[in-house]
PyMOL Python script that loads the backbone (N, CA, C, O; Angstrom):
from pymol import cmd

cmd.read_pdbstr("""\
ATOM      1  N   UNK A   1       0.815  -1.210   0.000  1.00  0.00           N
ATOM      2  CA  UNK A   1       0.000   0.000   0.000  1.00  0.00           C
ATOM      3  C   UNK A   1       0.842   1.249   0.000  1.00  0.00           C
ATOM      4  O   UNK A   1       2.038   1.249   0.289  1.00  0.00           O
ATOM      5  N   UNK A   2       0.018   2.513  -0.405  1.00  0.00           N
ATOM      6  CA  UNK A   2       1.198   3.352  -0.228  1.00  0.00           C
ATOM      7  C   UNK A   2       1.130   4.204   0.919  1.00  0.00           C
ATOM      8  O   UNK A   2       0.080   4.263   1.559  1.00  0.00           O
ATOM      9  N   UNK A   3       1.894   4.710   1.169  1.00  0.00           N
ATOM     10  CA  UNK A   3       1.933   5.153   2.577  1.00  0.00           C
ATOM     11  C   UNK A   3       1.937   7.069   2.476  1.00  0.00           C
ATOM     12  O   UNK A   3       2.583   7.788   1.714  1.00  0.00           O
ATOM     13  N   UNK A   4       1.089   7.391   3.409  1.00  0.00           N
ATOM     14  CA  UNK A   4       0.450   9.103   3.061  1.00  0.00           C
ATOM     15  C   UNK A   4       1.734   9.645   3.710  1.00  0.00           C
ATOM     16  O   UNK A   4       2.196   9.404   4.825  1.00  0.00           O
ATOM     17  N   UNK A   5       2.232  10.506   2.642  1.00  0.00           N
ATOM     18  CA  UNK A   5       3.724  11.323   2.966  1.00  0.00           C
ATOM     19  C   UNK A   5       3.305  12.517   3.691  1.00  0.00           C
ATOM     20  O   UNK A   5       4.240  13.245   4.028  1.00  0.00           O
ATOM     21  N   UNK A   6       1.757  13.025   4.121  1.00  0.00           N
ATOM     22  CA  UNK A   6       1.708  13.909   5.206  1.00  0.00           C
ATOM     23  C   UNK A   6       0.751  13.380   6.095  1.00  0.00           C
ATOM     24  O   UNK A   6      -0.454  13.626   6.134  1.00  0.00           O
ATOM     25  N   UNK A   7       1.612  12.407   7.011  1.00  0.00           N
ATOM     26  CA  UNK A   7       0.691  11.700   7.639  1.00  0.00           C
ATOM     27  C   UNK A   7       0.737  12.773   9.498  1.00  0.00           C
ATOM     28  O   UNK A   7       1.756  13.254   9.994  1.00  0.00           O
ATOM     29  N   UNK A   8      -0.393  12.826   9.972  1.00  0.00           N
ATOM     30  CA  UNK A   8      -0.688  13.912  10.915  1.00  0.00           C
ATOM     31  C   UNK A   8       0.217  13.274  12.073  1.00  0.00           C
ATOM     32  O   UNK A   8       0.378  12.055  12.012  1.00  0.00           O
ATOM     33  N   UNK A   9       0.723  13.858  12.948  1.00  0.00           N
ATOM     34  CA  UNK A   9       1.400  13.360  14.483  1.00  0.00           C
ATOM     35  C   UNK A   9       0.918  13.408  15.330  1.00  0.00           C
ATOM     36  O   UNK A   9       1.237  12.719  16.299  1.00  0.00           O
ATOM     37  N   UNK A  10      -0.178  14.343  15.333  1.00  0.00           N
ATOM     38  CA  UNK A  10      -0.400  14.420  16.623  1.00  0.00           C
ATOM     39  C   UNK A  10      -2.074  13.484  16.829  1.00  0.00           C
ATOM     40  O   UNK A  10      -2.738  13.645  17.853  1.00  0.00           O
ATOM     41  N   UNK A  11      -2.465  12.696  15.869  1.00  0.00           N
ATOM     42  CA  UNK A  11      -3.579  11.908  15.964  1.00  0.00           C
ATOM     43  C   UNK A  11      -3.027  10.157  16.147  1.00  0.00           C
ATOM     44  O   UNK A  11      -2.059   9.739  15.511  1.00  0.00           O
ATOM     45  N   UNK A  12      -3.664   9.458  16.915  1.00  0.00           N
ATOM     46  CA  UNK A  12      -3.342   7.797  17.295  1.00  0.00           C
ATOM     47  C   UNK A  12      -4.008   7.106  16.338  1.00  0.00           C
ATOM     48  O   UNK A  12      -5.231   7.055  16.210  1.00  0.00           O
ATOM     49  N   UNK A  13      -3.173   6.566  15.656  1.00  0.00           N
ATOM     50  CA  UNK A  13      -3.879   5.864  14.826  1.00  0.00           C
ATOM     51  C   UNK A  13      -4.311   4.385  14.836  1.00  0.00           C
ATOM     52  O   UNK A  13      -4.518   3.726  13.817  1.00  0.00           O
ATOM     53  N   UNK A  14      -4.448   3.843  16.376  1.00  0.00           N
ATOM     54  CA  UNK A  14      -5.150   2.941  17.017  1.00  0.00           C
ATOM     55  C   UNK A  14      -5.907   3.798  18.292  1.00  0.00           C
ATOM     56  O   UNK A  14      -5.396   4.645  19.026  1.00  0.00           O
ATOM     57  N   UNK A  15      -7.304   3.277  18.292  1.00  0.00           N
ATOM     58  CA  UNK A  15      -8.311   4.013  18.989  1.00  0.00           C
ATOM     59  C   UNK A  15      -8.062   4.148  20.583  1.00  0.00           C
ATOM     60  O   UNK A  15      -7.048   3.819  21.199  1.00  0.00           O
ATOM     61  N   UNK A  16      -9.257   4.721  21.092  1.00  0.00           N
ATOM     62  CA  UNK A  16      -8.663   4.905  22.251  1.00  0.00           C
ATOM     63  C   UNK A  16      -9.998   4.487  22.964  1.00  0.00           C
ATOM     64  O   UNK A  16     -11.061   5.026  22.656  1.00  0.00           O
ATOM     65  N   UNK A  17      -9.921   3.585  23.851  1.00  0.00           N
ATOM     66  CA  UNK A  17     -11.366   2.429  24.156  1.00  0.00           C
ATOM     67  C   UNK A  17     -11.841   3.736  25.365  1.00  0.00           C
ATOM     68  O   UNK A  17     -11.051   4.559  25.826  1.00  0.00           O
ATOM     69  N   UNK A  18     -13.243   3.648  25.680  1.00  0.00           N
ATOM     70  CA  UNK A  18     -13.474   4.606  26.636  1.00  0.00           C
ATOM     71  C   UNK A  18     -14.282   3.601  27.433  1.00  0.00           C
ATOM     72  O   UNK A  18     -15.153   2.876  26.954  1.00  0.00           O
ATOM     73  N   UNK A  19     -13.821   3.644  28.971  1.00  0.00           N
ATOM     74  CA  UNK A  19     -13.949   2.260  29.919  1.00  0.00           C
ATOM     75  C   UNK A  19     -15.638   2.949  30.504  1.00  0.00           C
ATOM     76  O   UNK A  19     -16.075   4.094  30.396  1.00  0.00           O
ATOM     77  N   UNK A  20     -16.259   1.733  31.113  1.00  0.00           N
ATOM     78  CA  UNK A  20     -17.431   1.738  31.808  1.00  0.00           C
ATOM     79  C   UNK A  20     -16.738   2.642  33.504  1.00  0.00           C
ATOM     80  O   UNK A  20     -15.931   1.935  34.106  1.00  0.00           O
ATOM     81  N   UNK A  21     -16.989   3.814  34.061  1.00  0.00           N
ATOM     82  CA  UNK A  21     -16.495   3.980  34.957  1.00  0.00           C
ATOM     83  C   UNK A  21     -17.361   3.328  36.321  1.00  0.00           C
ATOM     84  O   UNK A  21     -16.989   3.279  37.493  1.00  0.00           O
ATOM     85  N   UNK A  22     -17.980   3.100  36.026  1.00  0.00           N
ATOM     86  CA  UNK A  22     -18.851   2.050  37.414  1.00  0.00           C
ATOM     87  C   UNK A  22     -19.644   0.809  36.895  1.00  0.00           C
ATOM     88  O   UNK A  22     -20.241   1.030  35.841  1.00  0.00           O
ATOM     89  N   UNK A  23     -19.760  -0.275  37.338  1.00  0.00           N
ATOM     90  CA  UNK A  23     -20.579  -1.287  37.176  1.00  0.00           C
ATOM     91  C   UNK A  23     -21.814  -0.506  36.586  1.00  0.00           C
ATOM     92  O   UNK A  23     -21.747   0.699  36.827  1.00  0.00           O
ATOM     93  N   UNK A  24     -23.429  -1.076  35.548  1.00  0.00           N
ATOM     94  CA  UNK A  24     -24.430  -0.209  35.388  1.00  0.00           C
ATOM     95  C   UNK A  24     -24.877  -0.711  34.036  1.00  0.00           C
ATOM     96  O   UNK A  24     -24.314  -1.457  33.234  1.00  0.00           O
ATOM     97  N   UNK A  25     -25.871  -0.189  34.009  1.00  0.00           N
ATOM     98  CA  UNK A  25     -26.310  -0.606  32.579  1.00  0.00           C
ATOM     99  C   UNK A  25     -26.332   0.867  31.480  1.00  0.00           C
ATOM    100  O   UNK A  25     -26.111   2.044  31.765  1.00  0.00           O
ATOM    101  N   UNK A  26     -26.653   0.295  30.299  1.00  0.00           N
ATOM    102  CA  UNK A  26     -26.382   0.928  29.280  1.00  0.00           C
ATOM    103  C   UNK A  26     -27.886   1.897  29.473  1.00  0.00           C
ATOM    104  O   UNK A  26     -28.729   1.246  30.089  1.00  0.00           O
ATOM    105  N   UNK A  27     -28.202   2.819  29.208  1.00  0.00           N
ATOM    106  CA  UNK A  27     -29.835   3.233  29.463  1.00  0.00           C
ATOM    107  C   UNK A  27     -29.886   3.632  27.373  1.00  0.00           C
ATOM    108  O   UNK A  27     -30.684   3.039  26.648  1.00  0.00           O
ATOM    109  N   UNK A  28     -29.081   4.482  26.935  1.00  0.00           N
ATOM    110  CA  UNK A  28     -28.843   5.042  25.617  1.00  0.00           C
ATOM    111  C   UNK A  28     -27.716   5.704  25.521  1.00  0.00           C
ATOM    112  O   UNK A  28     -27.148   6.482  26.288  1.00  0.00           O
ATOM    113  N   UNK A  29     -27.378   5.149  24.105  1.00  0.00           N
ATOM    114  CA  UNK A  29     -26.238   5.841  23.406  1.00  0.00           C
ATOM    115  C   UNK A  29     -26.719   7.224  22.698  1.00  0.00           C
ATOM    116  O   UNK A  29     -27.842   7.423  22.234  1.00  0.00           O
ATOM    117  N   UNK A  30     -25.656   8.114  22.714  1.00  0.00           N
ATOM    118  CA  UNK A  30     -25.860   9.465  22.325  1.00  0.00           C
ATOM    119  C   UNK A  30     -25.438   9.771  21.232  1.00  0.00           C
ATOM    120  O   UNK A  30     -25.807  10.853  20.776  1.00  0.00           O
ATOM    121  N   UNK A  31     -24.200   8.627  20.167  1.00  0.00           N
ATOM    122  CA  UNK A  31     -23.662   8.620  19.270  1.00  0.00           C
ATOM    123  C   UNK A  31     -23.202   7.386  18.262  1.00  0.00           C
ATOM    124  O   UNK A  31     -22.499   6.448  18.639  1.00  0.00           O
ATOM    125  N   UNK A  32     -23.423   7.454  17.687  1.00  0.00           N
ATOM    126  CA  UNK A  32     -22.789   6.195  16.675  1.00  0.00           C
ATOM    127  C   UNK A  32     -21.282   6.501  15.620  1.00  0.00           C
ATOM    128  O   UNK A  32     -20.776   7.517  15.141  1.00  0.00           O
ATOM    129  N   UNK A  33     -21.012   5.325  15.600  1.00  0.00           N
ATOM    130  CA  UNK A  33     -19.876   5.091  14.910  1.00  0.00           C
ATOM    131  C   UNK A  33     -19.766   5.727  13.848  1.00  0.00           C
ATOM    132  O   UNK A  33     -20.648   5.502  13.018  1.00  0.00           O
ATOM    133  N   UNK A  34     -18.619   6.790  13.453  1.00  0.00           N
ATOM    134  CA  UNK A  34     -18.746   7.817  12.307  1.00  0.00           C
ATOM    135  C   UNK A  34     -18.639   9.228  13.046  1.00  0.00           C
ATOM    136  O   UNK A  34     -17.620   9.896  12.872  1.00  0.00           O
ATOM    137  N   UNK A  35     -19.575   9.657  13.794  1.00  0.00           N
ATOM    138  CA  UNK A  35     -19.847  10.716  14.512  1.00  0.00           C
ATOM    139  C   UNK A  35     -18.558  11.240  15.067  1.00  0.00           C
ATOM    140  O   UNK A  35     -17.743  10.595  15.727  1.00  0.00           O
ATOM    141  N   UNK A  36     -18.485  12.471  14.716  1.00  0.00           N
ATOM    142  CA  UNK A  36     -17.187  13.773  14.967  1.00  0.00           C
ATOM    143  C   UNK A  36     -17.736  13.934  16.825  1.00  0.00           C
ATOM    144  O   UNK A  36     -18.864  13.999  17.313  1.00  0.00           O
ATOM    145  N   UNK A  37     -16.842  13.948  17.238  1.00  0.00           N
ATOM    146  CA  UNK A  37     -17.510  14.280  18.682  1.00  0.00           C
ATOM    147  C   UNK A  37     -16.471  15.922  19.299  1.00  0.00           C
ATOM    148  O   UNK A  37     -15.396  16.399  18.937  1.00  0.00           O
ATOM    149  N   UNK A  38     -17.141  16.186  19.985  1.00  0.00           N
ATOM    150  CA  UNK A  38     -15.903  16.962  20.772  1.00  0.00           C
ATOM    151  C   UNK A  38     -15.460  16.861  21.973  1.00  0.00           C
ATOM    152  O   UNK A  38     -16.107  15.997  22.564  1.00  0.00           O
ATOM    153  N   UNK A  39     -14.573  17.384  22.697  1.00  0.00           N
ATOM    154  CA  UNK A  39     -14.341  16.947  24.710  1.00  0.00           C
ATOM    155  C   UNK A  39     -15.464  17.554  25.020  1.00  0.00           C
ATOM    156  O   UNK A  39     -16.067  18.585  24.725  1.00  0.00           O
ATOM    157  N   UNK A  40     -15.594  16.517  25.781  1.00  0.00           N
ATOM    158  CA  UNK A  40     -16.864  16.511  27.215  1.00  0.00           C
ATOM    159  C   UNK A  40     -18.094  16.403  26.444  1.00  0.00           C
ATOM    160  O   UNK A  40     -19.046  16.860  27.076  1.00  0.00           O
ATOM    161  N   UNK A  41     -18.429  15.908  25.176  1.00  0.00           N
ATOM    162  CA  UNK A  41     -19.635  15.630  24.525  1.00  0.00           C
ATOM    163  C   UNK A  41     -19.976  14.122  25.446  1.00  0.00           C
ATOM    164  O   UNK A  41     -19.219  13.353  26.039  1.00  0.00           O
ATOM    165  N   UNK A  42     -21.225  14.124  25.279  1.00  0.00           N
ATOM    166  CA  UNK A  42     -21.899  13.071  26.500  1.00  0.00           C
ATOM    167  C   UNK A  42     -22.077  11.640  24.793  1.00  0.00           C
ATOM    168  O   UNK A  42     -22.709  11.712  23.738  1.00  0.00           O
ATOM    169  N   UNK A  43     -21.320  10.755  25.281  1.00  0.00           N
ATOM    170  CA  UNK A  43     -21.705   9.571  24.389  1.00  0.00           C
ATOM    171  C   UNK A  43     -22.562   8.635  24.678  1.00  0.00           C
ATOM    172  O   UNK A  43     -23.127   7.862  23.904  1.00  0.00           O
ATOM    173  N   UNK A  44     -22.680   8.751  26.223  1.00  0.00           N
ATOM    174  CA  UNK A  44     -23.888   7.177  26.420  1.00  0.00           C
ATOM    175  C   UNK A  44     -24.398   7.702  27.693  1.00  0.00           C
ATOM    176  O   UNK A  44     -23.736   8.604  28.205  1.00  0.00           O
ATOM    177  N   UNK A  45     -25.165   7.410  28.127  1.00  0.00           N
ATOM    178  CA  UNK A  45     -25.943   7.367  29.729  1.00  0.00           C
ATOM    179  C   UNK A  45     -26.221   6.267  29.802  1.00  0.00           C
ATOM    180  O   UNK A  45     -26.967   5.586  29.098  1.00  0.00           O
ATOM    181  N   UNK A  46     -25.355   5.912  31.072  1.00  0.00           N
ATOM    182  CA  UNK A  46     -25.478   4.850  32.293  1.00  0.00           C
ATOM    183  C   UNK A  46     -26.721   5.142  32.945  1.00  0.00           C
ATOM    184  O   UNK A  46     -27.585   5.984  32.696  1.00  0.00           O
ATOM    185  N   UNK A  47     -26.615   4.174  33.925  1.00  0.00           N
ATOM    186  CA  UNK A  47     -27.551   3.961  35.127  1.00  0.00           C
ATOM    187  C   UNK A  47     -27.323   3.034  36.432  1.00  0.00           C
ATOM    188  O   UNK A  47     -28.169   2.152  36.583  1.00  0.00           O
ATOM    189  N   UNK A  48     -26.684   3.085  37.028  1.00  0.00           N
ATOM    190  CA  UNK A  48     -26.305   2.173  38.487  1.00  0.00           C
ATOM    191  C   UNK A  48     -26.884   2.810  39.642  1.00  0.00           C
ATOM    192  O   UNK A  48     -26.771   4.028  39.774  1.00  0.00           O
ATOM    193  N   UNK A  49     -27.493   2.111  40.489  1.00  0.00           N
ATOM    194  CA  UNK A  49     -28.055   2.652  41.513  1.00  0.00           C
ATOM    195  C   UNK A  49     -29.050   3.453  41.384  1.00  0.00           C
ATOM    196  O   UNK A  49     -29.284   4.453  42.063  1.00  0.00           O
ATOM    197  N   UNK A  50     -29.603   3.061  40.578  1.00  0.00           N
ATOM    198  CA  UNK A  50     -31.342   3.552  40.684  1.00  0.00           C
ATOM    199  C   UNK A  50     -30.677   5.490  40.025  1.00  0.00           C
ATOM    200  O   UNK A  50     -31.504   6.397  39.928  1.00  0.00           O
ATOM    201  N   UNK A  51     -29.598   5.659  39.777  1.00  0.00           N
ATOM    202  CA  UNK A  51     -28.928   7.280  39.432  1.00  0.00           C
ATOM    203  C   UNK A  51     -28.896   7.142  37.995  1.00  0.00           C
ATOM    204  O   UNK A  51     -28.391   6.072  37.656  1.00  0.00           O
ATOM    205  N   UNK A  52     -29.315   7.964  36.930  1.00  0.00           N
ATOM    206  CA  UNK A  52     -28.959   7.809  35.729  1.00  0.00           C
ATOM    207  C   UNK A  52     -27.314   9.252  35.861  1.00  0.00           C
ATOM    208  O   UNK A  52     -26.992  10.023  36.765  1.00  0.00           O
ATOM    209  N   UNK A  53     -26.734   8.988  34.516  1.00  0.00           N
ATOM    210  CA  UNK A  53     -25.628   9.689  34.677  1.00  0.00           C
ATOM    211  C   UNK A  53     -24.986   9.749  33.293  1.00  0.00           C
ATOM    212  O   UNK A  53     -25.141   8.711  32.650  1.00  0.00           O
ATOM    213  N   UNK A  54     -24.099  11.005  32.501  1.00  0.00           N
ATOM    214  CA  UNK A  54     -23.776  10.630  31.492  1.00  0.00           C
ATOM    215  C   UNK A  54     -22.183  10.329  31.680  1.00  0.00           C
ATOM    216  O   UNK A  54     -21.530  10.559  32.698  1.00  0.00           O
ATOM    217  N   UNK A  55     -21.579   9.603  30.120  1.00  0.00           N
ATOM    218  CA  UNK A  55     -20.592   9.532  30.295  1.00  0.00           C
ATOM    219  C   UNK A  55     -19.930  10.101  28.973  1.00  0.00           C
ATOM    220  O   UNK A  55     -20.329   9.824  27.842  1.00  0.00           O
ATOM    221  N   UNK A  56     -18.897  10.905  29.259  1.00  0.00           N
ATOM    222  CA  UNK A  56     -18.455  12.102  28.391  1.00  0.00           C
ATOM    223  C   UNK A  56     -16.696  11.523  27.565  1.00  0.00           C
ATOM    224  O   UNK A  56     -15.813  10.749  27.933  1.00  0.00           O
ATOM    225  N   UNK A  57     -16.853  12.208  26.613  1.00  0.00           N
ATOM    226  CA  UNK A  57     -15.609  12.164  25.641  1.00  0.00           C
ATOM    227  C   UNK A  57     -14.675  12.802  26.786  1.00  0.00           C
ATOM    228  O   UNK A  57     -14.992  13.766  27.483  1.00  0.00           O
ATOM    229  N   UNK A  58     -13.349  12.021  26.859  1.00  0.00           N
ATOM    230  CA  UNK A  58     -12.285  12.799  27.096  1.00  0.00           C
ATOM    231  C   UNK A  58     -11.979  13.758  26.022  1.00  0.00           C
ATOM    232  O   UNK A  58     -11.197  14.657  26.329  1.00  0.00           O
ATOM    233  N   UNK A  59     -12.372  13.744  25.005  1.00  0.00           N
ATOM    234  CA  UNK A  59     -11.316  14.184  23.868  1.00  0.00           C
ATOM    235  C   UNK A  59     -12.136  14.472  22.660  1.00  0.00           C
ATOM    236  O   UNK A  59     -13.177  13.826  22.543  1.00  0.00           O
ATOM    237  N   UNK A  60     -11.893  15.154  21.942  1.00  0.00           N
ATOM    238  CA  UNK A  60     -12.557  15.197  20.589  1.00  0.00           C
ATOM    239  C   UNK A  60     -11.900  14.488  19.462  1.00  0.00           C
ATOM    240  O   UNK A  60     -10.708  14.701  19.242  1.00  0.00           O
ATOM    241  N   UNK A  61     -12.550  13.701  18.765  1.00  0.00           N
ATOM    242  CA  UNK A  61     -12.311  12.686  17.874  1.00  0.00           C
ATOM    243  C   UNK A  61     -13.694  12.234  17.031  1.00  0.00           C
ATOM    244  O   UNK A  61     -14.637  12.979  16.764  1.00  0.00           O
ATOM    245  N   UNK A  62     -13.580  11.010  16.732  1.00  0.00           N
ATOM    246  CA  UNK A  62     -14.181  10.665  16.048  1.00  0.00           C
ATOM    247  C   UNK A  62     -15.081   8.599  16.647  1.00  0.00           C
ATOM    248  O   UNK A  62     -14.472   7.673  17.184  1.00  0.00           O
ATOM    249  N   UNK A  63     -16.140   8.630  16.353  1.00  0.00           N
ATOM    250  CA  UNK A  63     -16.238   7.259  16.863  1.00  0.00           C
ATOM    251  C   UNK A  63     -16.082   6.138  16.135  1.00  0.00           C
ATOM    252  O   UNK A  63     -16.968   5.881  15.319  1.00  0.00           O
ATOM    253  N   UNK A  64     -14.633   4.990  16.299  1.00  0.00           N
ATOM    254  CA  UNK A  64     -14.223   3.895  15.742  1.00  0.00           C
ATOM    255  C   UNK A  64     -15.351   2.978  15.702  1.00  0.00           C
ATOM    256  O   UNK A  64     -15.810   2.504  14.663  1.00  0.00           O
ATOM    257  N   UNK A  65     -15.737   2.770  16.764  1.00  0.00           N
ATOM    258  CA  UNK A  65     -16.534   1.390  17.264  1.00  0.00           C
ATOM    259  C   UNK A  65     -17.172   1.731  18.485  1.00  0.00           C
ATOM    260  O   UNK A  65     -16.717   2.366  19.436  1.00  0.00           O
ATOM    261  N   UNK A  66     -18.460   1.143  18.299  1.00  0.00           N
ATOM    262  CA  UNK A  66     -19.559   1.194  19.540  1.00  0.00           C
ATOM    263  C   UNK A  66     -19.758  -0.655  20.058  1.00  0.00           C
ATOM    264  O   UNK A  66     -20.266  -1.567  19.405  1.00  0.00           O
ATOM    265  N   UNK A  67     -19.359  -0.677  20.956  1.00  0.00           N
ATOM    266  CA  UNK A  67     -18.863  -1.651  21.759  1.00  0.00           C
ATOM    267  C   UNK A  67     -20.506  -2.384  22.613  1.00  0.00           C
ATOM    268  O   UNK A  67     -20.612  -3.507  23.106  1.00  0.00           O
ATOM    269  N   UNK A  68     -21.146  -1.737  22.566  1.00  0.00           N
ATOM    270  CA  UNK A  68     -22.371  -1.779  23.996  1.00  0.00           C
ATOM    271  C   UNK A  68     -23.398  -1.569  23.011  1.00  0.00           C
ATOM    272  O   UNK A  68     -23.212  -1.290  21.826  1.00  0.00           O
ATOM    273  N   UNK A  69     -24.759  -1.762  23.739  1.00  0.00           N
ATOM    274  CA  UNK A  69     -25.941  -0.869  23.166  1.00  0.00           C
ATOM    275  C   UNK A  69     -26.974  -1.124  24.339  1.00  0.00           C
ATOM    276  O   UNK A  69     -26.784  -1.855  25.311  1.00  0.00           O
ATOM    277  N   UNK A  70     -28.413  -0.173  23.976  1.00  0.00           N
ATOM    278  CA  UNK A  70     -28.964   0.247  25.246  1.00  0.00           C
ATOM    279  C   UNK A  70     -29.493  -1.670  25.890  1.00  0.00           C
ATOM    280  O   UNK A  70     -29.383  -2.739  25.290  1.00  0.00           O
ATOM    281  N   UNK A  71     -30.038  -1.370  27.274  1.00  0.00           N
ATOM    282  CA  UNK A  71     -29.675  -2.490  27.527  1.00  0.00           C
ATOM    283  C   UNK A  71     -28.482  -3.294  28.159  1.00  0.00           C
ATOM    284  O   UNK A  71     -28.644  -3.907  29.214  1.00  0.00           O
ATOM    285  N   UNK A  72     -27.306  -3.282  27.508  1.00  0.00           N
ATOM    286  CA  UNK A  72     -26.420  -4.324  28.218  1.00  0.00           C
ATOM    287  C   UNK A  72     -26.025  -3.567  30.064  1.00  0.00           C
ATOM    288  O   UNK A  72     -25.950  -2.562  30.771  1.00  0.00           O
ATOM    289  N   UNK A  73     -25.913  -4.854  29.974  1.00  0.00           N
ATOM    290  CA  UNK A  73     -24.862  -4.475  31.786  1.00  0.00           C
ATOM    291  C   UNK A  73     -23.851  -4.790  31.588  1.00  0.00           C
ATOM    292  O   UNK A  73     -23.518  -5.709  30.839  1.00  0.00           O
ATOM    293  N   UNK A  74     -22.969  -3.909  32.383  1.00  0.00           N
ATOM    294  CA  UNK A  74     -20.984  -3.444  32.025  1.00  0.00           C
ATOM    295  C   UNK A  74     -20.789  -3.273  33.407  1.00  0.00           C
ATOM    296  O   UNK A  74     -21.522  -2.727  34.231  1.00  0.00           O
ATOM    297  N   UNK A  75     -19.525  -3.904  33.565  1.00  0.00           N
ATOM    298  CA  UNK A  75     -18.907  -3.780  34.247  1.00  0.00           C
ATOM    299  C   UNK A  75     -17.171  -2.978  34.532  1.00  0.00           C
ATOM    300  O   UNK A  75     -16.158  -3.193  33.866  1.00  0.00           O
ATOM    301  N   UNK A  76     -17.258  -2.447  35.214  1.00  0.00           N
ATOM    302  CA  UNK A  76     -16.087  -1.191  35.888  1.00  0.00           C
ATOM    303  C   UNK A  76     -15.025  -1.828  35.016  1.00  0.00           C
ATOM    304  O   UNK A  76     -14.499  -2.907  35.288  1.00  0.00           O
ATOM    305  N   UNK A  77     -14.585  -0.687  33.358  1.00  0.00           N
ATOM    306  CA  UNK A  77     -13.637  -0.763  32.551  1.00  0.00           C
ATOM    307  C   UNK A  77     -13.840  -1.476  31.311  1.00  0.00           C
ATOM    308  O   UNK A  77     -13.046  -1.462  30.370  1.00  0.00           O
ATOM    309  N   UNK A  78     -15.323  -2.321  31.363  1.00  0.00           N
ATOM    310  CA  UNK A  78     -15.709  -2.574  30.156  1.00  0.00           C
ATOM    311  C   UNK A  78     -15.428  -1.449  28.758  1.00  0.00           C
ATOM    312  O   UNK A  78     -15.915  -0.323  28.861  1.00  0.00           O
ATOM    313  N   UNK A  79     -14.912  -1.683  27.926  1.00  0.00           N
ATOM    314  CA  UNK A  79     -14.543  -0.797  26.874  1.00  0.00           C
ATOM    315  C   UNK A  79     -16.261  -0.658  26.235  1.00  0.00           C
ATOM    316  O   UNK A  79     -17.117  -1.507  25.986  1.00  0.00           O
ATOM    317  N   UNK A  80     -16.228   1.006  26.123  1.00  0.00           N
ATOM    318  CA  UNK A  80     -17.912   1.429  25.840  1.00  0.00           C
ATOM    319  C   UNK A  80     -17.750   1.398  24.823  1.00  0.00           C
ATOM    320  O   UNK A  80     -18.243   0.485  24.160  1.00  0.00           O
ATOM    321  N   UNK A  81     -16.876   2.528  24.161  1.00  0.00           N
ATOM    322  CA  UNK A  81     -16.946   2.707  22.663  1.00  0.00           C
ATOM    323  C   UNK A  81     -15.198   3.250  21.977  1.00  0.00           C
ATOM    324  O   UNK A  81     -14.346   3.486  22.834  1.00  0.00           O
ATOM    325  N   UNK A  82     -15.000   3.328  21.234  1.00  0.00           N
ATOM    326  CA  UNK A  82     -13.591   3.529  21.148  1.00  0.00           C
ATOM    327  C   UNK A  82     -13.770   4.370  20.317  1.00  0.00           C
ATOM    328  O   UNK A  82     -14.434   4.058  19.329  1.00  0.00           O
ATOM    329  N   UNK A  83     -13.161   5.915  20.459  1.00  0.00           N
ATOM    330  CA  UNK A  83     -12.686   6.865  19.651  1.00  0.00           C
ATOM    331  C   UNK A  83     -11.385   6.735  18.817  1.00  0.00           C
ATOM    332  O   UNK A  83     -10.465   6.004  19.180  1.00  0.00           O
ATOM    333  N   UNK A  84     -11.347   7.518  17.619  1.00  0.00           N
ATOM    334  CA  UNK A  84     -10.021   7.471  16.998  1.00  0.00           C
ATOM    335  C   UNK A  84      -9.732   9.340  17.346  1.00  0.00           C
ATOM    336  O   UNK A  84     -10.446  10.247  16.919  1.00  0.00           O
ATOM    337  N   UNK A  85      -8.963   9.438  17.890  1.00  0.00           N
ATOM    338  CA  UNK A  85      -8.402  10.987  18.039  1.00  0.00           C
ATOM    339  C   UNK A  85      -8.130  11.380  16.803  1.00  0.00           C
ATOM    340  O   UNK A  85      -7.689  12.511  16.597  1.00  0.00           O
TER     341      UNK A  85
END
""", "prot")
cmd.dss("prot")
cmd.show_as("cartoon", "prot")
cmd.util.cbc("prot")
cmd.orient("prot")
């Protein structure tokens, strides 16, 4: 293949998984795979303990892969969805 002679540095070009931060279930996703996001955009809302709650982009990127959907139960570090920076 050929290889892009202005290839960017400061983007990872393996994704970056974004973990379940508490045991909980999935309630809805806020984004799908494709979707430009920015920092602190809310991608999914949890729910543990009777608390709903969102859970936010570190980072602005883009979404690789959606890992979950509404419904499942995750556990603390389950990979939610993986951004590509």
């Amino acid at each position: 293949g050929n290889t892009p002679v202005s290839a960017p540095t400061a983007t990872q070009t393996s994704g970056i998984d974004i973990p379940a931060p508490t045991p909980g279930n999935i309630v809805r996703l806020e984004v799908e795979v494709g979707d430009t996001i920015a920092k602190e955009q809310t991608l999914l809302v949890m729910e543990a303990m009777k608390m709903e709650f969102e859970v936010k982009s570190p980072q602005a990127g883009v979404v690789q892969a959606v890992h979950v959907q509404a419904g499942n139960t995750v556990q603390t570090g389950d990979a939610l969805l993986t951004l590509r920076g």
